[in-house]
KOLTORRO-176304 format. One record per residue (C-alpha): residue number from 1; x, y, z. Coordinates in Angstrom, 3 decimals. Layout:
 pos     east    north       up
 NUM        X        Y        Z
...
//
This chain:
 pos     east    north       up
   1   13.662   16.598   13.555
   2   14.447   17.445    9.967
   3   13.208   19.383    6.915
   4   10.413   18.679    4.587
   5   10.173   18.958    1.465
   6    8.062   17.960   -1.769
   7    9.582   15.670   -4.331
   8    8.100   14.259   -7.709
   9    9.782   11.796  -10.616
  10   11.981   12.585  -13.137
  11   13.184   16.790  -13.838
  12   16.514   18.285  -13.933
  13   18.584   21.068  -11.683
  14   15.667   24.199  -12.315
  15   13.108   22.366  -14.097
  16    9.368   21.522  -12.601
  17    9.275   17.553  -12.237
  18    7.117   15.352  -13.882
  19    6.139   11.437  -13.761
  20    5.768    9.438  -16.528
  21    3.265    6.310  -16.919
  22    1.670    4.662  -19.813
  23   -0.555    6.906  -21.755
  24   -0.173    9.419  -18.999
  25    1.833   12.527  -18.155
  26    1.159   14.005  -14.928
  27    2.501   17.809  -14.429
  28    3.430   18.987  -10.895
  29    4.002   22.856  -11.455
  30    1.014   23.715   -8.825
  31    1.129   21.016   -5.849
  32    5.128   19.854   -6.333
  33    7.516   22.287   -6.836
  34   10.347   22.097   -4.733
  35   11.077   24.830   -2.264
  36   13.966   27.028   -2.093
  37   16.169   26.291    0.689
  38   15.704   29.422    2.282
  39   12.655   27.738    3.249
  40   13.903   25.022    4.558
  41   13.333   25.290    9.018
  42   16.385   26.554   10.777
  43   15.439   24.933   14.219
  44   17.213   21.503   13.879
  45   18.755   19.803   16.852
  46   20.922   17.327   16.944
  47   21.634   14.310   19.650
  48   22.782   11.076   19.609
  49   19.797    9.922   22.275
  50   16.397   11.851   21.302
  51   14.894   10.881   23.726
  52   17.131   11.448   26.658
  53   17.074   15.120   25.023
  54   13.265   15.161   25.343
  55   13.849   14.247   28.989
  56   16.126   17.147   29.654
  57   13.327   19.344   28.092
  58   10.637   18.112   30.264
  59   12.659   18.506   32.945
  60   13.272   22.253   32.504
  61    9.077   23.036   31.604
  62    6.162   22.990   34.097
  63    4.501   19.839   35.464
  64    1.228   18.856   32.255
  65   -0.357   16.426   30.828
  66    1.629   15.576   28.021
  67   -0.031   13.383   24.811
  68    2.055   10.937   23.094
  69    1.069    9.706   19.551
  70    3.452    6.809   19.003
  71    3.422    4.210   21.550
  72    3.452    1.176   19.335
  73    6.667    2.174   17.645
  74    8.257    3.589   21.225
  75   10.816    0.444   22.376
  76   10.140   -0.122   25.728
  77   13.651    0.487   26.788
  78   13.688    4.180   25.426
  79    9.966    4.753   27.045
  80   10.735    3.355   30.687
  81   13.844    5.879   30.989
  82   11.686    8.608   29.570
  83    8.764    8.023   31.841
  84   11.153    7.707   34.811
  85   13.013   11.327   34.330
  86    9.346   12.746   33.743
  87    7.602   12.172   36.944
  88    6.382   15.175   37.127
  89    4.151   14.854   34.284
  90    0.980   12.589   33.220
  91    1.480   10.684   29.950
  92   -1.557   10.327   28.088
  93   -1.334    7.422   25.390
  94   -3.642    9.359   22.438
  95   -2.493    7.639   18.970
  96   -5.699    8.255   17.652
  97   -5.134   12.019   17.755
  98   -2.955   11.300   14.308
  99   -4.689    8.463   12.854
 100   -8.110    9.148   12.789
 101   -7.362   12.909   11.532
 102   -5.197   10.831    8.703
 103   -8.227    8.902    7.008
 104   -9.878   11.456    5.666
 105   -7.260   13.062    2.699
 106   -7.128   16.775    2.233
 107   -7.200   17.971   -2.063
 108   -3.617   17.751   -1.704
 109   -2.599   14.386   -0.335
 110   -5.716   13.472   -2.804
 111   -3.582   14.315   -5.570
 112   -0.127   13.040   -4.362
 113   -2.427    9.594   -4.030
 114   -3.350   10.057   -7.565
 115    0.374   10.562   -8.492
 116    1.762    7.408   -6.735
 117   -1.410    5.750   -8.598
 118    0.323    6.518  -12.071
 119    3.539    5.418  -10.547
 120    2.155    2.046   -9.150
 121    0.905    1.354  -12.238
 122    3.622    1.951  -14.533
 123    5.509   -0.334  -12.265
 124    3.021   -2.699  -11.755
 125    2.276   -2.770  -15.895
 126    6.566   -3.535  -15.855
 127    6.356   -6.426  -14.014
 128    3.280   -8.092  -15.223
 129    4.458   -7.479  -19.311
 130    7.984   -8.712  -18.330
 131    6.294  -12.292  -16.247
 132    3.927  -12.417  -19.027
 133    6.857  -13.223  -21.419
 134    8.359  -15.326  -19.154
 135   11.179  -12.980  -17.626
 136   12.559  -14.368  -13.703
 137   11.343  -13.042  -10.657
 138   14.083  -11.285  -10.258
 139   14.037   -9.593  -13.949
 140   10.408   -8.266  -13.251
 141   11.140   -6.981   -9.941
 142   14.094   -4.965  -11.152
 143   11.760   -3.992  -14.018
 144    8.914   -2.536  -11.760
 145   11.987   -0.629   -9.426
 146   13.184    0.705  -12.411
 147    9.806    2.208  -12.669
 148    8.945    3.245   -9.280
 149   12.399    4.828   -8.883
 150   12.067    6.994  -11.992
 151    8.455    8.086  -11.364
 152    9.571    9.812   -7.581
 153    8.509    6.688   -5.409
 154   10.320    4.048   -3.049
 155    9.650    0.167   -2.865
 156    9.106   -1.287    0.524
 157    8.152   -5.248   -1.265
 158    8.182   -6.343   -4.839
 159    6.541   -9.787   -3.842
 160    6.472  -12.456   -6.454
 161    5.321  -16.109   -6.380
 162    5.079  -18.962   -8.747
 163    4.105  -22.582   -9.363
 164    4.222  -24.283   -6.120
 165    5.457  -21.122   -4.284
 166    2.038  -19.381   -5.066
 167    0.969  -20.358   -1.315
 168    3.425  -18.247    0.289
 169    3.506  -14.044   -0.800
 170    7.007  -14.227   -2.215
 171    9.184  -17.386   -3.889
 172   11.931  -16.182   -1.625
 173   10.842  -14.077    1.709
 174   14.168  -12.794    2.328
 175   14.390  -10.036   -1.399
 176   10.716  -10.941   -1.847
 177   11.717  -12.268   -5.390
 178   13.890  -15.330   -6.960
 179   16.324  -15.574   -9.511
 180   14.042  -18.381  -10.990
 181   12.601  -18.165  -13.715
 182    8.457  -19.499  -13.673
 183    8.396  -22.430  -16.535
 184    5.862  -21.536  -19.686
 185    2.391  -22.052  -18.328
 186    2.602  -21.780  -14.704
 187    0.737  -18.974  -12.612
 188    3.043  -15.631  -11.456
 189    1.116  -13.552   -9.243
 190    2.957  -10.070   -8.562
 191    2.638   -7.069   -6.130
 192    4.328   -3.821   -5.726
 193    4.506   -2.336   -2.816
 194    5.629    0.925   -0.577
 195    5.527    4.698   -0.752
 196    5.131    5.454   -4.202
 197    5.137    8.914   -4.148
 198    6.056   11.579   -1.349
 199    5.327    8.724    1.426
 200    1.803    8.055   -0.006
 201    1.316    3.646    0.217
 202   -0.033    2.220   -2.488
 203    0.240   -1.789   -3.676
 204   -1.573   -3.244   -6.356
 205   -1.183   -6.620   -7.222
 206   -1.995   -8.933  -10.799
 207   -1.867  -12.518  -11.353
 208   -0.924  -13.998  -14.741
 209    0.615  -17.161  -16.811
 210    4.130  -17.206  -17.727
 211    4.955  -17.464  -21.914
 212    2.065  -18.668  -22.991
 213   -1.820  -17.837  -22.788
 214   -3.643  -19.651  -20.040
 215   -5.168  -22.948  -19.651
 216   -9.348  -22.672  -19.678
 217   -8.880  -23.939  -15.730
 218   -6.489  -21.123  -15.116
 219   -8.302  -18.039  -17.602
 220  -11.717  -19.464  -14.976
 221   -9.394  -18.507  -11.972
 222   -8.100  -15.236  -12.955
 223  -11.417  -14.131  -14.349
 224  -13.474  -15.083  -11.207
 225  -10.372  -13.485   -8.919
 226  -10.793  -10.280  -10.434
 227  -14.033  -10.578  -10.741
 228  -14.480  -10.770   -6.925
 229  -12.124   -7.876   -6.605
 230  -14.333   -5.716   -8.618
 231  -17.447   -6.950   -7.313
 232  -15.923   -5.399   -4.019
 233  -14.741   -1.969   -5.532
 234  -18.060   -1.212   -7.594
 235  -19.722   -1.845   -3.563
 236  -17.595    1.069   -2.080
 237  -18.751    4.750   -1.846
 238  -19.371    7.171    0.721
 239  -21.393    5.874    3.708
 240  -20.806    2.178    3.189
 241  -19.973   -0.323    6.045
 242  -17.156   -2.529    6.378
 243  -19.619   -5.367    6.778
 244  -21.127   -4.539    3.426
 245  -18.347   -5.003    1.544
 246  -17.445   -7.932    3.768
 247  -20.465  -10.001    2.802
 248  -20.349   -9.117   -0.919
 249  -16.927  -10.469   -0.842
 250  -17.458  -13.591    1.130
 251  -20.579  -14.270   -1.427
 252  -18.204  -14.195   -4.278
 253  -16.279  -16.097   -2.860
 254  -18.943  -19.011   -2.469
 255  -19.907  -18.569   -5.658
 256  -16.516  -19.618   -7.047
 257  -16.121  -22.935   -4.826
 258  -12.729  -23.924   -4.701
 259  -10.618  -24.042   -1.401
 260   -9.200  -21.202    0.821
 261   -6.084  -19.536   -0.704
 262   -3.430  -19.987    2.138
 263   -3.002  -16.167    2.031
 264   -6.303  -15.766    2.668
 265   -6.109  -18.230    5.827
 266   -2.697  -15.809    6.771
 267   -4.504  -12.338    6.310
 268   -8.720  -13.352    6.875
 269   -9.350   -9.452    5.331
 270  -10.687   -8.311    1.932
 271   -8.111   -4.898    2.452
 272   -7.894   -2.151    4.156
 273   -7.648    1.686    4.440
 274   -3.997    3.558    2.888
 275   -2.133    6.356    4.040
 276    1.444    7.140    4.965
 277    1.168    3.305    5.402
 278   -1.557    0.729    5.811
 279   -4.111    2.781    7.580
 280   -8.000    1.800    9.115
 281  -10.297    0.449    8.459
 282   -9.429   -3.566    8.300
 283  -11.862   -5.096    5.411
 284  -12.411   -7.690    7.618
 285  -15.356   -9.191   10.594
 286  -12.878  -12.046   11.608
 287   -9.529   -9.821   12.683
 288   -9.712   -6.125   14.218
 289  -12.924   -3.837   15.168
 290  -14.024   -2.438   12.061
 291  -17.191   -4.393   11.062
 292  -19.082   -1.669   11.325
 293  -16.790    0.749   10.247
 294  -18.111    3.667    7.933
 295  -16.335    5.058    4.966
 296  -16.050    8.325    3.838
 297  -15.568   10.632    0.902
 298  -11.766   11.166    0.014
 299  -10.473    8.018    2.043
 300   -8.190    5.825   -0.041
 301   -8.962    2.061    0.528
 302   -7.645   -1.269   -1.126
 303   -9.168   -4.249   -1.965
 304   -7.480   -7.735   -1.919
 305   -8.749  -10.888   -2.971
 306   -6.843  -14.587   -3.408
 307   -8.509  -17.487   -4.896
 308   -7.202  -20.771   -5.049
 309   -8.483  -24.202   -6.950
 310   -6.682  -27.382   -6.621
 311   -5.229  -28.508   -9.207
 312   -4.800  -25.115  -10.929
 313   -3.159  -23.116   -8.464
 314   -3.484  -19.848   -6.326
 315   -4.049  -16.097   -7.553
 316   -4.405  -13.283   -6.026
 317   -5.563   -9.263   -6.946
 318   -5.572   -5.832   -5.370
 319   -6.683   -2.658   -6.683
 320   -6.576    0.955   -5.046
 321   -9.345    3.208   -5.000
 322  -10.195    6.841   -3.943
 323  -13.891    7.242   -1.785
 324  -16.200    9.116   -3.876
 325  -19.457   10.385   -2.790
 326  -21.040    7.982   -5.217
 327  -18.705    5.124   -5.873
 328  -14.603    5.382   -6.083
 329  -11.962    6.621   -8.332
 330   -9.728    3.538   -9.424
 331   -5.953    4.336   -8.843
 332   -4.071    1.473   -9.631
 333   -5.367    0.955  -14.054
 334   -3.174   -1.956  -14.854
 335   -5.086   -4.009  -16.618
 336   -6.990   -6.968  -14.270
 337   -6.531   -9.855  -17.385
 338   -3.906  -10.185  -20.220
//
């Protein structure tokens, strides 16, 4: 257990925080202030094994029927020795208690979204404008940190790939970047990922050439990619099926011809829902149950596409959006072409 409290990007000792992005200054004087700590909880426990202290608990209370939201983050060590000093008590495995109460975003968490949008996309507009003049992997990434650190946020993957790496997510999976740097006129394609503000997951990705403008073959790629992408997004509003936006995605992908991008034989989805992480539903009919999954107003979804012609290369694109009643509210405004 532990203490909560809001946080936002840059401020000083007294001073209301704010986050900056390009063209944008976002104010957080009504949902971000930071509390005193005399509101802080005074009921904090400490223990080396929490759950041997839950044990002891249910040991002193009543035999119930206890839910537990959790189980696929419980190690199975920790749950056998608490389901063996409970035996008085049912367990009741109920996970979707949290997460299907967690799709739907309150006007709050709505705005937090919109915050880590700004931030994503500063940091997001770093690392494309630092590959597009032909900075290393590892230059960019430290670029788009730089970014996501001063805006309140916290990166969980800056995943770049170039040239013949383009068919994995990252050059090197270990940092997720390389030191190298991508030679003038090869493909970089670029994703930031993680919490990017109070815990709220965004990750937007952008494909582009290194140094110099692209090659007609590669300008076709890019320009069908994120045409695809958007294709997708201007498909979403409230009401919509999973399926729907599966076959308008699988279309466009026809349409273009080439081959299968190897990340798109790795993940078979088109994106899926965001939260506190990567939430339901799965843009997908081939992996998980959502085909006929139904959106609604005030989820926050993503949509990921990657393309891939031989002879050219491999791209990929992602953009974040808000559910609307009508359509969506874009998130992630980096720019789709350079």
């Amino acid at each position: 257990m532990g203490t909560s409290r809001d946080k936002a990007g840059e401020g000083r000792q007294g001073s209301l925080p704010s986050c900056c992005a390009p063209g944008r200054r976002r104010s957080f004087s009504r949902t971000c202030t930071i509390p005193a700590p005399s509101s802080w909880t005074k009921r904090i426990h400490a223990c080396a094994d929490a759950f041997e202290a839950v044990a002891k608990i249910l040991a002193a209370s009543p035999p119930s029927r206890i839910a537990l939201v959790g189980s696929d983050v419980v190690p199975i060590k920790y749950w056998r020795a608490l389901e063996a000093s409970s035996t008085r008590h049912e367990w009741v495995i109920r996970d979707e208690l949290v997460r299907e109460i967690r799709l739907v975003k309150s006007d709050r968490e709505l705005e937090a979204f919109r915050t880590a949008g700004a931030v994503a996309t500063h940091a997001l507009d770093s690392m494309t404008r630092s590959l597009l003049v032909g900075a290393s992997e590892a230059e960019a990434a430290g670029e788009a940190a730089r970014a996501v650190f001063r805006g309140g946020g916290h990166v969980h993957l800056l995943a770049i790939s170039h040239g013949a790496y383009l068919k994995h997510l990252c050059t090197d999976p270990l940092s997720g970047f390389s030191p190298i740097r991508p030679a003038p006129g090869e493909l970089v394609r670029g994703w930031v990922t993680g919490p990017m503000f109070q815990g709220y997951w965004l990750g937007p990705g952008r494909t582009v050439v290194s140094a110099v403008p692209p090659s007609v073959s590669q300008r076709a790629l890019l320009e069908a990619n994120a045409a695809a992408v958007q294709k997708v997004i201007a498909a979403i509003r409230d009401g919509v099926r999973v399926r729907e936006l599966v076959e308008i995605g699988d279309r466009c992908a026809r349409e273009f011809g080439g081959t299968t991008s190897e990340l798109s034989r790795q993940w078979p989805l088109y994106g899926h829902g965001n939260g506190l992480f990567f939430e339901a539903p799965t843009i997908s009919t081939q992996v998980g149950n959502d085909a006929d999954f139904v959106l609604r107003s005030n989820m926050v979804v993503s949509i990921e596409m990657f393309f891939a012609q031989p002879g050219v290369g491999e791209s990929g694109f992602e953009n974040n959006v808000i559910v609307t009643a009508d359509g969506s509210e874009l998130l992630s405004r980096t720019p789709m072409l350079f």
